[in-house]
Structure formats: structure tokens, C-alpha cells
N, C-alpha and C positions, 0 to 999 in steps of 0.2 A: 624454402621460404625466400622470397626473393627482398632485396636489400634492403632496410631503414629507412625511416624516412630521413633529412635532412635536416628537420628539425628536432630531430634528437637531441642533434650537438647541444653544445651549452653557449657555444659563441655566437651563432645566430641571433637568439635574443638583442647581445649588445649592440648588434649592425642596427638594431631598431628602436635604441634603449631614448633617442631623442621622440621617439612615437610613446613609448612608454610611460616618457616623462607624463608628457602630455596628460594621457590618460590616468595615468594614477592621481595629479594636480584635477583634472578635470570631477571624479571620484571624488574626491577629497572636497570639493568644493557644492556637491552637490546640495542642495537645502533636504531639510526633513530625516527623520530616521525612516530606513530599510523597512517596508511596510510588510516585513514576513514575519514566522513564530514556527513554533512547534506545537500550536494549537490543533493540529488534524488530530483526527481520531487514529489511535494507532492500530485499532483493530478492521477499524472499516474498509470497505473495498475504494480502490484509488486510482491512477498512473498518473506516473512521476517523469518528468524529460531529462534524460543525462545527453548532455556534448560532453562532444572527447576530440582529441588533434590524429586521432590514428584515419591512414587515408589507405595503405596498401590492400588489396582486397587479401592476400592472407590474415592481416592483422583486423582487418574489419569482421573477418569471418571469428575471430577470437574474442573478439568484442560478443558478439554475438551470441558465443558458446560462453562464455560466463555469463549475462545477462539471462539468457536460456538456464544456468542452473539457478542462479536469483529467483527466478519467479517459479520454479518449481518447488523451493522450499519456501517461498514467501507469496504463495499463491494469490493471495485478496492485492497481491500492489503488480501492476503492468507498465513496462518503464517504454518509453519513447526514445530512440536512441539516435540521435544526431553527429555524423562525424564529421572529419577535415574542419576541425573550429582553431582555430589558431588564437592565440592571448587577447591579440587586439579584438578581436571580434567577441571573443569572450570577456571583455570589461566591460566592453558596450554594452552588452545583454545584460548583464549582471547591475549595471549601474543602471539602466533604462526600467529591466525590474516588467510585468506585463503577464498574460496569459499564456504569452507565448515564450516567453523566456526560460531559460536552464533552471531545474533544481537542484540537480549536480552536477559539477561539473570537472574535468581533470586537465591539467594540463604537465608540461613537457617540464617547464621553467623552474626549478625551485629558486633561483635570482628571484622572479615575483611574488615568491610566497607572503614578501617582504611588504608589498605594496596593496595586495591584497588581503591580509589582514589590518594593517594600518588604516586603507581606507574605510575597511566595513564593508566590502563587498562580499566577501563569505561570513560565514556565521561563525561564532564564537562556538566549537563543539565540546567546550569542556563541560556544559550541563547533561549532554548526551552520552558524554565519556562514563562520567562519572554516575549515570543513571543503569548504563550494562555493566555497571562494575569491571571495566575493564583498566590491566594493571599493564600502563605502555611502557614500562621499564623492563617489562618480563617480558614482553609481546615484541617490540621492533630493536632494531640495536640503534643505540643512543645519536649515532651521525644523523641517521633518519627524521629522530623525536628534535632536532634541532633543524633541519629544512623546513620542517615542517610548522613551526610556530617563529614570531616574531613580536620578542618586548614581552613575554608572556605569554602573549595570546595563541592558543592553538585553533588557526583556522583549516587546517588539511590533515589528512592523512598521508601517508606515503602507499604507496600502489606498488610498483615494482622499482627495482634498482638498479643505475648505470653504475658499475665499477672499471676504475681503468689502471690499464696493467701493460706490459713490455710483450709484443711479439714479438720471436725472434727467427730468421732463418737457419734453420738444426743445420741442412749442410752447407750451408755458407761457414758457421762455426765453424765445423770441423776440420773445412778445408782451410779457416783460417786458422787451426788447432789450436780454436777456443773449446775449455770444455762444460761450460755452463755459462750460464745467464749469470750479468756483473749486479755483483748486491751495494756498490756504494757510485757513485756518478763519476768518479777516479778512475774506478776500471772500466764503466761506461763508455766514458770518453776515450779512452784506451783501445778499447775494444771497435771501437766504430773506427779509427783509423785501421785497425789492423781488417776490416772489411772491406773497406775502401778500396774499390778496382779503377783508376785512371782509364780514363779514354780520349785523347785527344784533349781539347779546352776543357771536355768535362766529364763525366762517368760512367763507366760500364756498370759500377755497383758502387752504391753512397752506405756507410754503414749505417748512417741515421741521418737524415736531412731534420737538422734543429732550429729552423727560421720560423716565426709566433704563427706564418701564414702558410704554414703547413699542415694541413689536414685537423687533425685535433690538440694541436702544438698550441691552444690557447693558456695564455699565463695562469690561470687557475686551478688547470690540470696539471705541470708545471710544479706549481704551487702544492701539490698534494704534497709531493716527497718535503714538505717544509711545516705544513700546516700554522699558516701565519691566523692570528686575529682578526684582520681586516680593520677592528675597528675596536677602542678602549670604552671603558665603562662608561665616560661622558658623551659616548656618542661620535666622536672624532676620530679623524683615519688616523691608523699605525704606520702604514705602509713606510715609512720615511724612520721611522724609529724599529722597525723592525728588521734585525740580524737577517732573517732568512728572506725576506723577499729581496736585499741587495744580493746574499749570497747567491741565488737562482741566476736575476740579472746579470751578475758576473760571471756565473758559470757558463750561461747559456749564450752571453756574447761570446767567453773563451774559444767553445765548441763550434761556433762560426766560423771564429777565423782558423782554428784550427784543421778545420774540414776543410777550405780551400775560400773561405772569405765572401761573405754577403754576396756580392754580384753573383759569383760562379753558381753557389747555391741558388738562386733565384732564378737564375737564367735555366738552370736543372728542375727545379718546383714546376717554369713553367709551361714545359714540356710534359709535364705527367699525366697521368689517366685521372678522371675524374675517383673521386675519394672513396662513391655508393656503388660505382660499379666494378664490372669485373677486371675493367685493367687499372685500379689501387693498382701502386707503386709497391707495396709489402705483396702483391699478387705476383705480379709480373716479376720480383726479383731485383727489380731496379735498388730498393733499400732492403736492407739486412734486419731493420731494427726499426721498430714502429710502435708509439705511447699512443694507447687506443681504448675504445674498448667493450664490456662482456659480446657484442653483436657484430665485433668483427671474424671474431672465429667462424662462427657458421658461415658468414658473407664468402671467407677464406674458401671454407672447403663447399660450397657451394662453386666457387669459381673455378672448384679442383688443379689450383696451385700446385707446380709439378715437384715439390721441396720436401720437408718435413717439416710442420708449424712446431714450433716451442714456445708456451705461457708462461708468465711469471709477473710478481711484482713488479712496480718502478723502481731505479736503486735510490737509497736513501744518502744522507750527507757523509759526506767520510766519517766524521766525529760519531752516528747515530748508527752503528751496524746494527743496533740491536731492535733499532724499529724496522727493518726491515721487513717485508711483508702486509706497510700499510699500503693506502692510495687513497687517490679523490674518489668522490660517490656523488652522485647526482642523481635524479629519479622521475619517474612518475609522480604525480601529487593528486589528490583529490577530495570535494569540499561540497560542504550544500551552499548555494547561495543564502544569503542574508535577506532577500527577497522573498523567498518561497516561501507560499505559505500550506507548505505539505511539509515540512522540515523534519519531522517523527518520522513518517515514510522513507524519505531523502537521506537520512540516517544509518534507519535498514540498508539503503541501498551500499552506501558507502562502511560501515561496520562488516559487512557480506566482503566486500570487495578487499577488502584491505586485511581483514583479520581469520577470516574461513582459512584456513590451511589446505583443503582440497579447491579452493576458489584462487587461491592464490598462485599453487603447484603448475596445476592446469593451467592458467594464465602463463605463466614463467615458461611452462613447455612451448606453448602454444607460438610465443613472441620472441623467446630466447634472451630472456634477458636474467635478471636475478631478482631472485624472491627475497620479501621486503621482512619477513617474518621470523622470528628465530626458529620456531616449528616447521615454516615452509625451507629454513635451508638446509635443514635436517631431515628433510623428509625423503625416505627412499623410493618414492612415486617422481623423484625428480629425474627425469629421461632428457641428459642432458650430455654431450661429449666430457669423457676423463677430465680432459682439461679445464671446462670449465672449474673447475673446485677452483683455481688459483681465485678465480672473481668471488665466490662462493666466502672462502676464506679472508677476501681483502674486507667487502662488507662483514661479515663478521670480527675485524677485528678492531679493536677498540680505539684504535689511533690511527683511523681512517680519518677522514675529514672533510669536506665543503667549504663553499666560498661562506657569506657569512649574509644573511637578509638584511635589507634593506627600502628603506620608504621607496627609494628611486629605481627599484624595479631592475637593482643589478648593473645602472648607470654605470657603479663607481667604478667597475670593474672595465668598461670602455674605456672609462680616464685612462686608468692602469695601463691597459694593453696599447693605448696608443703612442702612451712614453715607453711602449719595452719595444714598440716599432723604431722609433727614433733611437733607443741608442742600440741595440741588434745594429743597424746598419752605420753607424756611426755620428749621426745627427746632431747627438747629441753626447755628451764628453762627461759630464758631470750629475756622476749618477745619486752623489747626497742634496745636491741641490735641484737637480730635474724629480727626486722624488718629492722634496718638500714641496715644490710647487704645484706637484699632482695630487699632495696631500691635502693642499689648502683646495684646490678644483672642487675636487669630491666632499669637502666639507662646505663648500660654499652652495653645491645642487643640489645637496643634502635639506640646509638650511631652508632653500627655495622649495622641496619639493612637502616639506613640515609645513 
């Protein structure tokens, strides 16, 4: 299978969260209610158009093979399948509403679940939910049934799941006669110094390059080993009054300077192989230790990296050995428009997609990612390397965690990361008072985007 797309990540969204805005404000502003329903006939004959963001022709072909077993078991509906649709082009569709428009549709972002529910661009599916009698507390694990809705509202499903965890290079370890994966960020950081091969101004092997503009290094993922709020029961950001998002910040400047100090690392960053291909930085050797994740393995041994890979959790706070084992999770999502007026159809399509156990498996094989299900993670049809289980197991387990939804489409989370750029490199000195003022930011775009 050849590499991911790019907009997997979770950070890309925010490069665009000023477009975002935009569109969620423009949605939100639109006159008249969403002229769909779930008035189709459920049994009559139909096709229904799903967009989706997948563009690789393996992943298209997977598209394909699940849609192929949907209309086999769901013979009278024929779905129209559109790919490479990315957010923006899918609000527009969704907000425009038309003959030609999405009836379901999935996207990448669970940051927007936030904005698209809020606005009413997807449909409210709790009368659908609760009409297959289906029981989401038994069906998905709970990080999931919380991306997935917003303020109550359940506009999406969850499709398949990103979990992210610690590669590690096995003989790099040994040679540096470590003998397993660090469980707390003490021995982490520990550990990545005892990796650390010097060369010249800068390195033959970095044991973990920890600058925010590192690969998957975005504050959120970060943030898993912490599992902050985001935001209090009135609405307003934590971030400033929150223990754990300064303890990261401080950690993660410490590990800066410790490694050899902002510049040097950066100057090392930007000499690297790009991230989707084969010369990753964790391929070639260059770093020891890399926070990623379920789709890098395969990428890994795809590249046929001449090492031994080691999976494992993120390590967790000194104080908290015992959560060990959790991580961020992020996902596929997916939803009927609020326009459609095949919505019953649109349903099926999305109930099939998300909740089939052999619709799901097959998918998960198919893409390499993790299954959204607690029967699809359990299921022994999953044909998937040993290792995977460490991701397997992060999604399953209960104190895993996500960023938190949002009207602003995941805005707040740019605010964030652009003050952990500023003080990462020193810019900024004053980490209770640079958070309060990033706290009141995000409660002010907030405000505007209501």
C-alpha cells in the first residue's frame, strides 16, 4: 500500500482553520432551514452520492470494495461515489444543498465535527439511531461517541480510527543498552539523550527530534499523554488554568534544550526526508524515537527499514504510571447531509459503513488503519502485523482521548500551537501569562464564530 495521504494529519486542518472560520460563519449565516428529511421511501429503489477525501488509488480501490459489499446487501440503493473532496469543498456542497450535492459524506477532521454540527450542515442522526435500535455505548468506544457529536448533538459517525503511539528503533536501543520502551517522559527524555549520536554541528542520530514542526509533533497529539479539557462547562478555554497543558509546554521546551537547543534541532528538521515517503527520518535511522501513528508501521516496513521497529504507547506523566497505555485518537468521520432528501437511504449507507463488523474489518485491512468498533477490534478476520495491537489496544482503552469540538472548526487549537511555537524557541518567557492571552484569543473567535 503505498503511503497516506497528507491530510490524515490532524495539523493540516489548522494551516487552514482561517478558511474554516470563514465557512463555518458563512453556514451559520445562511437564511432558511436545510431543505432535506428522511421522507424517501425506505424500501424503494434509489442512489444516493457519497464524497469522501481518500485520493490514493489503493485507498480508492477500498472505497470501492466496501461500497461493492453495501449494495450487495442493500440491493434496491446504488451509491455514486466521489473522491479527493477535502472540508472546504465539502461545506460548500453541503451549505449550497442541490441535485448535485453529497448525501453522505466523510471527512478526515474530527476538529470540524464541531462546526458542522453547530452549523446544521449534517443531520441530527439521533432519530435514525434510535429507530435501528442501535446501543453506541456497546458499539464504539466512548473517545470515538465524543468526536463524534457536539453540545449534544450527534451529527457523525466514526468510520475508522487514527491512534498514536511511540516507534522505537530496537537496535538503536540495544546498542544504547536500553531495554524497553520508557513508560513515563523522565525516562523518555533520558533515553533520547542516551540515543543521541553527535556529528559535527549536528547529528548522526537524534534520539527524538521534539520541535511542534516535526512531523506529527502537533500540540494535541502531545497533549494525549495529558488529556486536558480544552474548554470548561461555560464554554471557555481551560488551557491557562490547566496543570497539564503547562506541564507538556515545559516539558517539551526542557527536551529542546536538552537535545542540543532550538536552532541546532531545526537546522537538523530541515534537512530531513519528507514525512509520506520513504526517506521519514524514523526510516532512515536519523531519529531513534518517533510519536506517530497506526499508518506508519506499514509505511515502515513498506520502506523496508534495515532495523528492527518497536510499538508502544506514548509515556505518560511521572506522577500517572498507571495510565500508561493510553494516547490521542482521531478518526475518520461520517454523516448524511442535512440537505438530502434521501436521508433513510443515506442512513443505510452510513449504519453499513460504520457499524457492519465484516464492513468495517475489511475496510481496516484494506487502509491500515484501526477499526472503529469494539467487535471489529476483536475480530479475528483482522489481518493486520503483531504490532499493530499496541494501537488496537490504545483505542480500546478508556483514557485515550481527543482534542475537544468546537464552533471554530478546531481554530482554537492554531491559537495554541502558535504560542507553543513562540515559547519552544524562546520568544516567549512567560508561560502563565502567554497562556492567558491565548486563552482569551480562543474565547474571543469562539464568541465571533457563535
Amino acid at each position: 500500500m503505498p503511503p497516506l495521504r497528507p491530510h490524515r494529519r490532524a495539523f493540516p486542518v489548522l494551516a487552514a482553520a482561517t478558511t474554516a472560520l470563514a465557512l463555518a460563519l458563512s453556514a451559520t449565516a445562511c437564511t432558511g432551514a436545510p431543505r432535506g428529511g428522511g421522507d424517501d421511501d425506505p424500501g424503494g429503489r434509489t442512489t444516493i452520492t457519497f464524497w469522501h477525501g481518500w485520493s490514493a488509488p489503493s485507498e480508492v480501490r477500498a472505497i470501492d470494495a466496501n461500497i461493492a459489499r453495501f449494495e450487495k446487501t442493500h440491493p434496491r440503493i446504488t451509491v455514486d461515489v466521489v473522491g479527493g473532496i477535502d472540508d472546504d469543498k465539502l461545506n460548500q456542497a453541503l451549505r449550497g444543498g442541490g441535485s448535485k450535492s453529497p448525501d453522505v459524506v466523510s471527512s478526515f477532521e474530527t476538529a470540524n465535527v464541531g462546526r458542522f454540527c453547530s452549523s446544521g450542515a449534517l443531520a441530527d442522526l439521533a432519530p435514525f439511531i434510535e429507530k435501528s435500535g442501535l446501543d453506541l455505548a456497546k458499539t464504539f468506544p466512548k473517545t470515538l461517541l465524543d468526536y463524534t457529536r457536539f453540545q449534544g448533538r450527534r451529527c457523525a459517525m466514526p468510520l475508522l480510527t487514527d491512534a498514536y503511539g511511540l516507534y522505537y528503533n530496537k537496535d538503536a536501543f540495544k546498542t544504547a543498552g536500553i531495554d524497553g520502551p520508557p513508560v513515563t517522559w523522565s525516562e523518555f527524555l533520558a533515553d533520547a539523550k542516551r540515543l543521541t549520536t553527535p556529528r559535527g554541528d549536528g547529528y548522526e542520530r537524534l534520539g527524538f527530534l521534539p520541535n511542534y514542526h516535526a512531523y506529527e509533533n502537533n500540540i494535541q497529539h502531545y497533549l494525549g499523554s495529558w488529556g486536558p479539557s480544552y474548554f470548561g462547562a461555560d464554554g471557555r478555554s481551560t488551557i491557562a488554568g490547566d496543570p497539564g497543558v503547562k506541564e507538556l509546554l515545559t516539558l517539551q521546551r526542557t527536551m529542546v534544550r536538552d537535545l542540543g537547543g532550538y536552532e541546532k534541532l531545526e537546522k537538523f528538521r530541515s534537512g530531513l526526508g519528507d514525512e509520506l515517503g520513504a526517506e521519514n527520518a524514523f526510516h532512515t535511522g536519523q531519529v531513534a524515537m518517533q510519536m506517530d501513528g497506526e499508518w506508519r508501521l506499514g509505511m515502515a516496513l513498506d520502506a523496508k527499514v534495515p532495523f528492527e521497529i518497536g510499538v508502544a504507547p506514548m509515556p505518560v506523566p511521572d506522577g500517572r504510571r498507571s495510565e500508561y497505555g493510553k494516547g490521542f485518537l482521531s478518526g475518520t468521520v461520517v454523516g448524511v447531509s442535512a440537505r438530502s432528501r434521501k436521508q433513510n437511504a443515506a442512513w443505510e449507507l452510513v449504519r453499513f459503513m460504520t457499524t457492519d463488523t465484516q464492513a468495517v474489518v475489511g475496510f481496516a485491512n484494506d487502509i491500515r488503519n484501526v477499526p472503529s468498533t469494539f467487535a471489529a477490534l476483536a475480530s479475528p478476520d483482522l489481518k493486520l502485523d503483531p504490532r499493530f495491537k499496541t494501537f488496537l489496544d490504545i483505542a480500546r482503552n478508556k483514557r485515550s482521548n481527543t482534542q475537544a469540538g468546537s464552533v471554530d472548526g478546531g481554530a482554537y487549537l492554531l491559537t495554541l500551537q502558535d504560542f507553543a511555537y513562540q515559547y519552544e524557541k524562546g520568544a516567549i518567557t512567560d508561560l502563565p501569562g502567554g497562556l492567558a492571552r491565548a486563552a482569551r484569543q480562543i474565547d474571543a473567535d469562539i464568541r465571533q464564530a457563535k
